[in-house]
C-alpha positions as CSV (number, residue, x, y, z in Angstrom):
1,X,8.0,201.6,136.8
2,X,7.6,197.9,138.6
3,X,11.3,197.6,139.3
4,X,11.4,201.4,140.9
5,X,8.6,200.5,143.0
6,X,10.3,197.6,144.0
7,X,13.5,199.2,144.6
8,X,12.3,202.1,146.6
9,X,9.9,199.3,149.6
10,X,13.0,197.3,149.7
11,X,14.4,198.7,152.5
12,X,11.4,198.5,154.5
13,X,10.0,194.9,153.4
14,X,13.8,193.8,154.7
15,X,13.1,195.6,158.1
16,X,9.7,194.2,158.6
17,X,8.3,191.3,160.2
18,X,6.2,188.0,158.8
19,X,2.9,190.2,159.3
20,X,4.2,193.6,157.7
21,X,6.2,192.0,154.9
22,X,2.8,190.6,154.2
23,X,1.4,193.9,154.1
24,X,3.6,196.1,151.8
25,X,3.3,192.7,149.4
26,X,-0.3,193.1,149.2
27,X,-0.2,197.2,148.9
28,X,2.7,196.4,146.0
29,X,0.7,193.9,144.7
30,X,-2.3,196.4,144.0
31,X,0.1,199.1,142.6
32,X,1.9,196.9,140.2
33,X,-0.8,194.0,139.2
34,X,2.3,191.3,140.0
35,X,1.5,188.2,141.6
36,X,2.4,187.2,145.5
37,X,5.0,184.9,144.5
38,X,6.6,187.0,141.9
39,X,6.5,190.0,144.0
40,X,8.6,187.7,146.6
41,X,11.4,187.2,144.0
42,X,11.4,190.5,142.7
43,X,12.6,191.9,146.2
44,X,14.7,188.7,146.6
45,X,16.5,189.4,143.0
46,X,16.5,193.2,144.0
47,X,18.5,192.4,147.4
48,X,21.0,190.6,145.6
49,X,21.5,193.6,143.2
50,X,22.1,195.9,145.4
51,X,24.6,194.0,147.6
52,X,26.6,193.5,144.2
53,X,30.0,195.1,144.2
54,X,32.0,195.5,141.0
55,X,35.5,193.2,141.8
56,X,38.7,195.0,141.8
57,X,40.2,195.0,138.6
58,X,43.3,192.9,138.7
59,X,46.6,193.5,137.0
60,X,48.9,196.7,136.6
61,X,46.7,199.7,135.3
62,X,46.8,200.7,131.8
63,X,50.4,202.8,131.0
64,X,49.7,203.7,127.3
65,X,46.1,205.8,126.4
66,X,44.2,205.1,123.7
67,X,45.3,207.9,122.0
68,X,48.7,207.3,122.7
69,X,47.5,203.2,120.4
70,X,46.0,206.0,117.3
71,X,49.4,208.0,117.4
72,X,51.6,204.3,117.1
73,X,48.9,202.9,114.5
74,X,49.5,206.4,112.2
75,X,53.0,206.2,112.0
76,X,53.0,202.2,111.4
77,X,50.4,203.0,108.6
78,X,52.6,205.8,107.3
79,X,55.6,203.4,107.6
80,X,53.6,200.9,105.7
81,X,53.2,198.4,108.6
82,X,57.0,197.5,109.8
83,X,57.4,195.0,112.5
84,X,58.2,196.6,116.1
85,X,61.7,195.6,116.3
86,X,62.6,198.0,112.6
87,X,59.9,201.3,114.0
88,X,61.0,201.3,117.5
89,X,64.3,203.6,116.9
90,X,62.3,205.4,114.1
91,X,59.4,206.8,116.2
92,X,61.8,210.2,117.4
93,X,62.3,211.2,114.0
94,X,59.0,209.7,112.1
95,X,57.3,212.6,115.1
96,X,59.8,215.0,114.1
97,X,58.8,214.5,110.1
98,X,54.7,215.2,110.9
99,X,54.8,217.6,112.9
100,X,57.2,219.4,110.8
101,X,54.9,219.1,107.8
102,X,51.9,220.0,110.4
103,X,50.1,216.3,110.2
104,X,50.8,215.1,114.2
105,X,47.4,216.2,115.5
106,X,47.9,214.0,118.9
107,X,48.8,215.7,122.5
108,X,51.8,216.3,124.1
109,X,50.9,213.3,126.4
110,X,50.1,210.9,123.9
111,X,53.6,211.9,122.2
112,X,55.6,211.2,125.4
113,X,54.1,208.3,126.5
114,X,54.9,206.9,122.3
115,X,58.5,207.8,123.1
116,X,58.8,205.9,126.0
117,X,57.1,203.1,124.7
118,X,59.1,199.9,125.1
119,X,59.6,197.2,122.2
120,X,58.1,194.9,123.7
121,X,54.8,196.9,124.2
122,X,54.9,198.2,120.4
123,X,55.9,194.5,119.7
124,X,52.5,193.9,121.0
125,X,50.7,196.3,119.6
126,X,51.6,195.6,116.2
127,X,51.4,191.7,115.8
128,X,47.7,192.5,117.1
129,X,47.2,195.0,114.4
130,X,49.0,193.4,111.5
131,X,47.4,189.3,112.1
132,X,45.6,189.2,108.8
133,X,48.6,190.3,106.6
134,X,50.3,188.0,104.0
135,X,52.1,186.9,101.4
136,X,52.2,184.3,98.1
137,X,54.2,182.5,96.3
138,X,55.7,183.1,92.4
139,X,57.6,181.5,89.7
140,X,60.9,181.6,88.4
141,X,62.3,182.1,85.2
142,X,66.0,182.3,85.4
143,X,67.8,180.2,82.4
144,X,71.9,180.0,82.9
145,X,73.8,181.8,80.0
146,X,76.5,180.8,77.6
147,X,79.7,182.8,79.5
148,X,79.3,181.6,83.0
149,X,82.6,180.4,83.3
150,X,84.0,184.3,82.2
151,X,82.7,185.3,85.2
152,X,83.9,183.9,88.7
153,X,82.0,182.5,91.7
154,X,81.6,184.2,94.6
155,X,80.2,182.8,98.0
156,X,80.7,184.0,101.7
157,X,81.1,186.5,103.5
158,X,80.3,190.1,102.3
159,X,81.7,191.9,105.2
160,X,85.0,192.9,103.7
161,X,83.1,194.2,100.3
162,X,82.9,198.1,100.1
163,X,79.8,200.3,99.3
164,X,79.0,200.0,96.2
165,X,79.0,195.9,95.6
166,X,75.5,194.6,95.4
167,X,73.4,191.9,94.2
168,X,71.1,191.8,91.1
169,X,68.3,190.1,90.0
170,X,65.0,190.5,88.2
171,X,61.5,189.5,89.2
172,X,58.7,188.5,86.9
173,X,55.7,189.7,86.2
174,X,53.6,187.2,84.6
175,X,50.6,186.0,86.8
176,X,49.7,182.7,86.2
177,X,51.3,181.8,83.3
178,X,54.4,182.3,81.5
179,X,53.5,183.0,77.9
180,X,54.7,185.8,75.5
181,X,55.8,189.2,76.5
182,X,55.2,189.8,80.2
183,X,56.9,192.7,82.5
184,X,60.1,192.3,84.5
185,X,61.8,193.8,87.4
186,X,65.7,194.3,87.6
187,X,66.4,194.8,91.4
188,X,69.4,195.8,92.5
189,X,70.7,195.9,96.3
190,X,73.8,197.2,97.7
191,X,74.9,194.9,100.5
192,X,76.5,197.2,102.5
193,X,74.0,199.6,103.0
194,X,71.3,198.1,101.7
195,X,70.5,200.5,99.6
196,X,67.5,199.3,97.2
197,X,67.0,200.6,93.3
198,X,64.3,198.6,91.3
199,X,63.8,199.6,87.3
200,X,61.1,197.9,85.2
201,X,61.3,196.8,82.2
202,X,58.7,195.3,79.3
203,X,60.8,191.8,78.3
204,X,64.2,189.9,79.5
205,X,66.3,190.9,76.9
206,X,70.1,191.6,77.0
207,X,69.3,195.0,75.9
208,X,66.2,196.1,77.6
209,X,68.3,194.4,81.1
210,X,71.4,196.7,80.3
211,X,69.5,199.8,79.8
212,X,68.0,199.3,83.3
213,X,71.3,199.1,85.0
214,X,72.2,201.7,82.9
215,X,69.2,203.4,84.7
216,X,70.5,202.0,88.4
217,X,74.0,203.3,87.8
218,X,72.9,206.9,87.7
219,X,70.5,206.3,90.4
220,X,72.8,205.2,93.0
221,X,74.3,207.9,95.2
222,X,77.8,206.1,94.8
223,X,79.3,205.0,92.7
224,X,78.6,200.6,91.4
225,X,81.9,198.8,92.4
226,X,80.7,195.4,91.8
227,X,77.7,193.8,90.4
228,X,76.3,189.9,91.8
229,X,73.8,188.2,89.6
230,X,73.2,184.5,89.4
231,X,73.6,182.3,86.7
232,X,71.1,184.1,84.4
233,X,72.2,185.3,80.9
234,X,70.4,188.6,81.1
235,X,73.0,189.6,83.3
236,X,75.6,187.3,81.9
237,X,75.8,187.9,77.9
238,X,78.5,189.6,75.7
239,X,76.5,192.9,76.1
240,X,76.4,193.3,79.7
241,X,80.3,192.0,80.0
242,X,82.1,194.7,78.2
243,X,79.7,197.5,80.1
244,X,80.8,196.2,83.3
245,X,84.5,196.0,82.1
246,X,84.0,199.9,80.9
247,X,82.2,201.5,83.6
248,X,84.4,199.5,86.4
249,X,82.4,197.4,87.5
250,X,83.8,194.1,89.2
251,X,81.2,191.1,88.3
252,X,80.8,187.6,90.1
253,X,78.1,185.0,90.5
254,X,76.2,182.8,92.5
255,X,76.9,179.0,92.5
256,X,74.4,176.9,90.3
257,X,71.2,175.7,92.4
258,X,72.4,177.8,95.7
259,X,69.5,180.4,95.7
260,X,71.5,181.3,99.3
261,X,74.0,183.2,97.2
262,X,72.0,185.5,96.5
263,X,69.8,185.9,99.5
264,X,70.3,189.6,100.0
265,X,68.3,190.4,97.4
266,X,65.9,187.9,97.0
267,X,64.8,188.7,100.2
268,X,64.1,192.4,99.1
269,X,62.7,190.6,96.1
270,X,59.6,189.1,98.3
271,X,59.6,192.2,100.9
272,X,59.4,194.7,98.5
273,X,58.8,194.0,95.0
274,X,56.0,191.4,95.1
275,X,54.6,193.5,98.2
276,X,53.8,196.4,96.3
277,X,53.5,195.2,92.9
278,X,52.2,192.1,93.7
279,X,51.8,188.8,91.8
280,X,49.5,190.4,88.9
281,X,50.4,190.1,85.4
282,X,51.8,193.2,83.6
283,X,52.4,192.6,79.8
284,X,52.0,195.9,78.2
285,X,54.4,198.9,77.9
286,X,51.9,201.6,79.6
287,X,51.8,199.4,82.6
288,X,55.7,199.1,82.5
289,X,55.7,202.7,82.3
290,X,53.6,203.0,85.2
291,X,55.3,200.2,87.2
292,X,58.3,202.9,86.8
293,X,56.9,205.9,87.6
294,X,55.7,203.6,90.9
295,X,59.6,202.8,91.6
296,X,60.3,206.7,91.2
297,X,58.3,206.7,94.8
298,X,59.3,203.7,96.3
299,X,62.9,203.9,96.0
300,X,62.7,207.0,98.0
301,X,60.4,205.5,100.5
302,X,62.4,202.7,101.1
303,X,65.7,203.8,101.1
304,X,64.9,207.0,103.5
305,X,62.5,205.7,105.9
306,X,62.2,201.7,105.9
307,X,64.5,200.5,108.7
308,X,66.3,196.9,107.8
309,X,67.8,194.2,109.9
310,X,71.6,193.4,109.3
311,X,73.2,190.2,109.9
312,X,76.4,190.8,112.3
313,X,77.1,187.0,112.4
314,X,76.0,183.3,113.5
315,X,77.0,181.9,116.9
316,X,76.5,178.4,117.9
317,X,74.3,177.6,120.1
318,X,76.7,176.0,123.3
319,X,76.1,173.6,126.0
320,X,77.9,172.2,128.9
321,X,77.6,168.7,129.6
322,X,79.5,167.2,132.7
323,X,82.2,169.8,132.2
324,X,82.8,169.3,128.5
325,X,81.4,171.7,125.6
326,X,79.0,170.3,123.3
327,X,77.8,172.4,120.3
328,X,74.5,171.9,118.7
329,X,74.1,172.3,114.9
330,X,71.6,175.3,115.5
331,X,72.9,178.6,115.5
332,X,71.9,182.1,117.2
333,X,71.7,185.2,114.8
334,X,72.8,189.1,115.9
335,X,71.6,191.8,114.5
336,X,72.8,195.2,114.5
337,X,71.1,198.0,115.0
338,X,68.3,198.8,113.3
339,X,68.9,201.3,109.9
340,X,67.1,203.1,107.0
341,X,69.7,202.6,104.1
342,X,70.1,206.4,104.2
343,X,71.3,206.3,107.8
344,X,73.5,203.4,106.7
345,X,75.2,205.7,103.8
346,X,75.6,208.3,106.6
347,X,77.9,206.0,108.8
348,X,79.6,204.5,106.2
349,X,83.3,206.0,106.4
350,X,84.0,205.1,102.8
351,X,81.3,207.1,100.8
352,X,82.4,210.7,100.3
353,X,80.6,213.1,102.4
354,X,79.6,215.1,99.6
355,X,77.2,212.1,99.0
356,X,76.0,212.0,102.3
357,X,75.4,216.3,102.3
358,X,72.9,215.4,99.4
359,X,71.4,213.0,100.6
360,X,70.2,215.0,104.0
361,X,69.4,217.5,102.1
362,X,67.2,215.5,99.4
363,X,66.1,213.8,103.0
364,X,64.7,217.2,104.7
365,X,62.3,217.5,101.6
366,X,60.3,214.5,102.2
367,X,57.5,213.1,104.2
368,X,56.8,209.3,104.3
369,X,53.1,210.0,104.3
370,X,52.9,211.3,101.7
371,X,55.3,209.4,99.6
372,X,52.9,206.5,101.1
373,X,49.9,208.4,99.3
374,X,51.5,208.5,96.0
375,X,52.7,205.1,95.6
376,X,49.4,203.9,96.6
377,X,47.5,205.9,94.2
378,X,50.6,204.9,91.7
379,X,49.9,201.1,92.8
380,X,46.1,201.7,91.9
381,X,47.1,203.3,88.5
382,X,49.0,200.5,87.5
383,X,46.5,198.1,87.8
384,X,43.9,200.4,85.9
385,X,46.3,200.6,82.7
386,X,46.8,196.9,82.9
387,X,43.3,196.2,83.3
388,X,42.7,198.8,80.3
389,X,45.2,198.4,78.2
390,X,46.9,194.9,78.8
391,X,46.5,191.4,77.2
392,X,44.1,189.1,78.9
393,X,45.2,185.2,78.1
C-alpha cells in the first residue's frame, strides 16, 4: 500500500519546488503514518527504481531449447550415459529406434535442432550431466598354469588378425575378501570388432571355465578363430588345450607381468563388467544364475547399440628446432570412427553376409530402452538373491 502511494506522487514530488515537495510530504505523511525523513528516502529509493534498466544480455543467444537438453538427456539415459564423442554419430538412428517403438514424445524442433547439435555442444552437455559418476578399484586372482610354454606368446599389433581372434579373461566376484567359493566372469572380446560376450560362472575351475566358452562359442555370430588369455591356468590346462585344438581354435598368451597384452579386454573388463555388476560379492549359484540371465541383456545392449573407440595408430608428437626434427617421447592417438560392434560386423569384408543378414534382422527387433529397463531390473534382482540367498563372511 505505502510503496503504491509512493510510486504513484513521485512524479509530481520530482516536478515540484522546496515549498510543494514539502507539501505532498506532509499529505503522504498523514496517509501512510511514515516519518519526514523516511518518506524522503522512500521517493529517493523509488527514483532510482524506476530509472533501472535491465543490461543487455551479453553473449550469442541460446541455439539449443530446453527441450531440445530433455530430448539429448533421454537418449544418453537410454544409452546408459556414453561420453559425447561415442553418442554423437548414434543420435540419427537412437531417434529412429523411439520413435519407431512410439517412445520420442519431443517436437519436430527439438529433434532437428538434436540433429544438428555439434560435439562439442553435446560434449558439454554431457560432462555437466555425468560429473558425479565413478568408478573403483578390484583385486586380482590370476595364478600362471603348468603348460605356459605349449602355448606361444603373442604381443603387437592386432591389425593383421581376422574376425574371430579375441582376448579372454575372467573377472572376480568376491567383494572384499577372497575366501571360498565366490562368482566369476569369463569375458571374451573380439578385437576386430569388438564384439563383447561375458558368461558367468560359480568357481574358477578348468571345467566350469570350459563350459563357458563352450557357451561363448555358440554365442558369437562368427565363427572363434583364435583365443588370447594370459598366463592363467583356467584358460591354460590340459582341458581347455585339446578343445581349442578340436574346435580350431588358434591359442596364444600374454607375456608374464605385461597386463598391456591384454588391454583390449581388460578395458571392457572395468567399462562393462564391474559397471554393471559391480564390485559386490556373489558366492551362490542363484546369484550366478541371475548374473547370467543379466548377460543375456547386456550382450545385446552392448554389442547393438554401445558405440566404441578404435585405436588406428600412435604418431609421435614432432617438433622443429632450428631446421632439424626433434621427436618427443609422447605420442598422439587416432581414432577411427565411432562403431557399435554390430556396425563393425557389418563392414567387416571377411564375415559372411549371411551373418550380417541376421544380425539386422535380430537388430530391427530391439529397443535400447527397453533392454536398459531389463538389465536394470536384472541388476536389482541379482543383488536381492545374493542378499537372500548368499553367504555373508
Amino acid at each position: 500500500m505505502k510503496h503504491a502511494i509512493i510510486k504513484e506522487q513521485l512524479p509530481a514530488y520530482l516536478k515540484a519546488d522546496k515549498p510543494q515537495k514539502g507539501v505532498i510530504l506532509v499529505n503522504v505523511m498523514a496517509v501512510t503514518g511514515m516519518p519526514r525523513k523516511s518518506l524522503i528516502r522512500a521517493f529517493a529509493w523509488q527514483q532510482k527504481r524506476s530509472n533501472w534498466k535491465a543490461p543487455p544480455k551479453l553473449g550469442r543467444p541460446r541455439k539449443y531449447s530446453s527441450e531440445a537438453d530433455a530430448a539429448l538427456a533421454f537418449i544418453w539415459e537410454q544409452y546408459d550415459y556414453p561420453c559425447a564423442e561415442r553418442l554423437h554419430d548414434e543420435i540419427t538412428e537412437a531417434v529412429r529406434i523411439f520413435a519407431r517403438d512410439g517412445m520420442w514424445n519431443y517436437s519436430d524442433q527439438a529433434t532437428e535442432q538434436l540433429w544438428d547439435m555439434s560435439l562439442g555442444a553435446m560434449k558439454k552437455r554431457t560432462t555437466a550431466m555425468a560429473k558425479k559418476r565413478g568408478l573403483m578399484r578390484g583385486q586380482s586372482t590370476t595364478r600362471s598354469g603348468p603348460l605356459l610354454k605349449s602355448v606361444p606368446v603373442f604381443f603387437g599389433s592386432w591389425k593383421a588378425k581376422a574376425a574371430g581372434h579375441g582376448q579372454i579373461d575372467t573377472v572376480v566376484h568376491s567383494g572384499p575378501k577372497l575366501m571360498g567359493s565366490m562368482a566369476y566372469t569369463v569375458n571374451y572380446v573380439d578385437v576386430a570388432t569388438y564384439w563383447q560376450e561375458p558368461v558367468a560362472q560359480l568357481n574358477k575351475s578348468e571345467r566350469a571355465t570350459l563350459t563357458s566358452m563352450e557357451t561363448i562359442k555358440v554365442r558369437l555370430p562368427f565363427p572363434w578363430l583364435g583365443v588370447h588369455p594370459d598366463s592363467g591356468s583356467e584358460f591354460i590346462n590340459q582341458l581347455a588345450l585339446p578343445w581349442f585344438k578340436a574346435n580350431g581354435i588358434e591359442p596364444s598368451r600374454s607375456r608374464p607381468h605385461k597386463k598391456n597384452d591384454n588391454c583390449y579386454v581388460e578395458q571392457r573388463n572395468l567399462v562393462v563388467v564391474r559397471k554393471y555388476v559391480g564390485y559386490e560379492r556373489y558366492d551362490c549359484l542363484e546369484a550366478v544364475t541371475a548374473m547370467n540371465e543379466l548377460y543375456e541383456s547386456l550382450r545385446l545392449y552392448i554389442n547393438f547399440f554401445q558405440p566404441t573407440f578404435k585405436l588406428v595408430e600412435k604418431r609421435k608428437v614432432v617438433t622443429k628446432a632450428n631446421g632439424e626434427k626433434q621427436v618427443k617421447k609422447s605420442y598422439r592417438r587416432v581414432y577411427d570412427k565411432v562403431k557399435t560392434p554390430y556396425k563393425r560386423v557389418l563392414d567387416r569384408t571377411d564375415i559372411e553376409q549371411s551373418v550380417k543378414d541376421k544380425l539386422t534382422a535380430q537388430y530391427e527387433t530391439l529397443n535400447p530402452k527397453v533392454l536398459r529397463d531389463t538389465i536394470q531390473a536384472l541388476t536389482s534382482k541379482l543383488e536381492r538373491t545374493q542378499r537372500e540367498l548368499g553367504y555373508h563372511y
